[in-house]
C-alpha positions as YAML, in Angstrom:
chain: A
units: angstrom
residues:
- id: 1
  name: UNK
  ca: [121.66, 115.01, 98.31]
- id: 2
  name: UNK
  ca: [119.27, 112.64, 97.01]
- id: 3
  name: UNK
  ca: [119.04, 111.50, 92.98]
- id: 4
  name: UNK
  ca: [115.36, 112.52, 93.57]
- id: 5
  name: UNK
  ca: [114.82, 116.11, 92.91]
- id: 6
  name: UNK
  ca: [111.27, 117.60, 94.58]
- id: 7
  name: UNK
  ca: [109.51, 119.77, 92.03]
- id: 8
  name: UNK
  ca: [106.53, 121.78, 92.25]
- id: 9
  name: UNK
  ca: [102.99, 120.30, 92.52]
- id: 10
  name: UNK
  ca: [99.74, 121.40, 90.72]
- id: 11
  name: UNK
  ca: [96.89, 122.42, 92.92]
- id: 12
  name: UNK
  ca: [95.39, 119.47, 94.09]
- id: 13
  name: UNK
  ca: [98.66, 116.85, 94.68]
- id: 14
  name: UNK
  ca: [97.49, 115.50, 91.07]
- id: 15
  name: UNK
  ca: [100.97, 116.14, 89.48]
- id: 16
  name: UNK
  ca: [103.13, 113.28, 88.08]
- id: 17
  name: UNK
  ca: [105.98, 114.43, 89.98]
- id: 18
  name: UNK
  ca: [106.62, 114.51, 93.77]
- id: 19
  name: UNK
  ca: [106.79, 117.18, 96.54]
- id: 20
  name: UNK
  ca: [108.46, 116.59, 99.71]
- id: 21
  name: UNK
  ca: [105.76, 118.62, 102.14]
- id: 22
  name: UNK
  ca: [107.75, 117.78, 105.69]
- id: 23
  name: UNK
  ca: [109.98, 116.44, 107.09]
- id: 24
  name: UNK
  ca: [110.08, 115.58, 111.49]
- id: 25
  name: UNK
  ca: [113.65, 115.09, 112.56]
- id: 26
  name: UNK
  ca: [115.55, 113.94, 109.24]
- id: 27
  name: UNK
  ca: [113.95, 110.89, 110.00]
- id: 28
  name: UNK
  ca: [110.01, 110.85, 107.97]
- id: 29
  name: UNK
  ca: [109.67, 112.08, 104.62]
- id: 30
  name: UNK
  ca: [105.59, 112.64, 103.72]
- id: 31
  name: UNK
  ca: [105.36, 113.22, 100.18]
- id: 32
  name: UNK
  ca: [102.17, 113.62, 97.60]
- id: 33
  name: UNK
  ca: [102.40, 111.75, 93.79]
- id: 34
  name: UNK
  ca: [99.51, 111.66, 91.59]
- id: 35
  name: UNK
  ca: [97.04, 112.36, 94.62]
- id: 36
  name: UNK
  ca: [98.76, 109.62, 96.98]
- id: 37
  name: UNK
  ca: [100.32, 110.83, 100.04]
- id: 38
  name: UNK
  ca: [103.79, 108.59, 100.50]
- id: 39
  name: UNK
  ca: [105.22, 108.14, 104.07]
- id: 40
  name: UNK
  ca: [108.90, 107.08, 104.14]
- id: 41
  name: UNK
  ca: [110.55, 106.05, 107.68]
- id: 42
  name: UNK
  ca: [113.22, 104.02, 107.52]
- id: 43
  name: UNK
  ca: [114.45, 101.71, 110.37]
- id: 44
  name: UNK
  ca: [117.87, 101.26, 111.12]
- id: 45
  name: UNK
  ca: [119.26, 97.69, 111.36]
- id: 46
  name: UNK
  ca: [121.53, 96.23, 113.72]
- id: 47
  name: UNK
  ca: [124.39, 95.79, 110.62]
- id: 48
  name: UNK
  ca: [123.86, 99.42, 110.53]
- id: 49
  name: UNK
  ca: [121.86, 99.44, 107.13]
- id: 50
  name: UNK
  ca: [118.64, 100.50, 106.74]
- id: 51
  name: UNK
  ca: [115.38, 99.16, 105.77]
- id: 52
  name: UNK
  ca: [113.01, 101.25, 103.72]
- id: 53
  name: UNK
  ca: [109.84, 101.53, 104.68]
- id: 54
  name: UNK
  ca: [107.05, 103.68, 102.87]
- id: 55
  name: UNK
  ca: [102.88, 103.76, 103.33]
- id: 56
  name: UNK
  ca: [100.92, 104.78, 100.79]
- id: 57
  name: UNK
  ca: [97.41, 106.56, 100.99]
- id: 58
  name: UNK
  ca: [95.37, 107.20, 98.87]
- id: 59
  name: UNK
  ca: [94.08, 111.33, 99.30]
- id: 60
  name: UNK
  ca: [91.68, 111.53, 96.33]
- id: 61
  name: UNK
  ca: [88.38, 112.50, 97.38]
- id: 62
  name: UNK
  ca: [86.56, 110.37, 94.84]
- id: 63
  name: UNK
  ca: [88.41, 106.81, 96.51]
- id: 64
  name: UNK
  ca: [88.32, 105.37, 99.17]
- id: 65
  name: UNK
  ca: [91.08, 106.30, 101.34]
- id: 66
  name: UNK
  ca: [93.45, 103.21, 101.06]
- id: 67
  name: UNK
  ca: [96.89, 102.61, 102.85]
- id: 68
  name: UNK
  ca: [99.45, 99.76, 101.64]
- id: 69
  name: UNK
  ca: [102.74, 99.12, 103.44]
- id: 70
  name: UNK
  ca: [105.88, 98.35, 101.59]
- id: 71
  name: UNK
  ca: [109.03, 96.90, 103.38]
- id: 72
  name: UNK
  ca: [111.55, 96.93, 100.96]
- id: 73
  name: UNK
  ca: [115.21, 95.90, 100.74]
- id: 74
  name: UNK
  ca: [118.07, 97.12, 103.24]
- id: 75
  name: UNK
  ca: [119.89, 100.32, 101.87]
- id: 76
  name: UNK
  ca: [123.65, 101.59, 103.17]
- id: 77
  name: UNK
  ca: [122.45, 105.02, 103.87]
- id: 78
  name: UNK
  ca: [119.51, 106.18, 105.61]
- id: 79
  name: UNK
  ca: [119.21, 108.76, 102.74]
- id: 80
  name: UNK
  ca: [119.39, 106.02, 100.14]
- id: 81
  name: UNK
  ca: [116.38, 104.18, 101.70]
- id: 82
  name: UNK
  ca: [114.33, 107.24, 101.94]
- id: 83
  name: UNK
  ca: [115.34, 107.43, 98.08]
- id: 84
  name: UNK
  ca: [114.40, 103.24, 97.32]
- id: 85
  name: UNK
  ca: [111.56, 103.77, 99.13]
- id: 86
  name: UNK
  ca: [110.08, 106.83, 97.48]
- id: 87
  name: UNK
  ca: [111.01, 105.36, 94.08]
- id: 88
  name: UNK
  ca: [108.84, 102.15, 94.84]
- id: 89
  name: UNK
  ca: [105.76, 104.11, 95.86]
- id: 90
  name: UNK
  ca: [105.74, 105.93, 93.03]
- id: 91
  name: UNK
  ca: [106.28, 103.29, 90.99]
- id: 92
  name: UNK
  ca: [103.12, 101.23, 92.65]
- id: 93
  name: UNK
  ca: [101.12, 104.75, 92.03]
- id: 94
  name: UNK
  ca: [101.91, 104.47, 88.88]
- id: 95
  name: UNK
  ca: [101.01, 100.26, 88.31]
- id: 96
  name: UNK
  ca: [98.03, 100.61, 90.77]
- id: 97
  name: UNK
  ca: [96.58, 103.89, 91.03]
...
């Protein structure tokens, strides 16, 4: 189970926590934070590791809709990079948005 606990959005996606809305295969997370939609799909790594990944969009009506890419360290688990990755979206939500 991951550190990161989902909890309930308020209408809109404007909260200031997260909601996990799908997920295809185990294998992409799409969640919504503060009115940004955040795309985690980690890529496995020959060593076995794997390397978050997470896009960020923008979904606010009054921006313009905005994507920025993120590759971020290697993590042991594939569960553990969704985690990093979701962490460091949020956190450039909350820096840049």
């Amino acid at each position: 189970m991951s550190n990161l606990e989902p909890s309930k959005s308020s209408a809109g996606g404007t909260s200031s926590s997260y909601e996990v809305i799908s997920k295809e295969a185990g294998l992409t997370t799409r969640s919504f934070y503060r009115g940004y939609m955040l795309t985690c799909q980690p890529m496995r790594l020959d060593d076995g590791s794997y390397q978050a990944r997470v896009a960020i969009t923008s979904m606010q009506p009054d921006k313009t809709r905005a994507q920025r890419f993120l590759d971020l360290d290697p993590f042991e688990s594939h569960e553990a990079s969704v985690e990093g990755a979701l962490r460091a979206g949020m956190d450039w939500v909350d820096t840049n948005g």
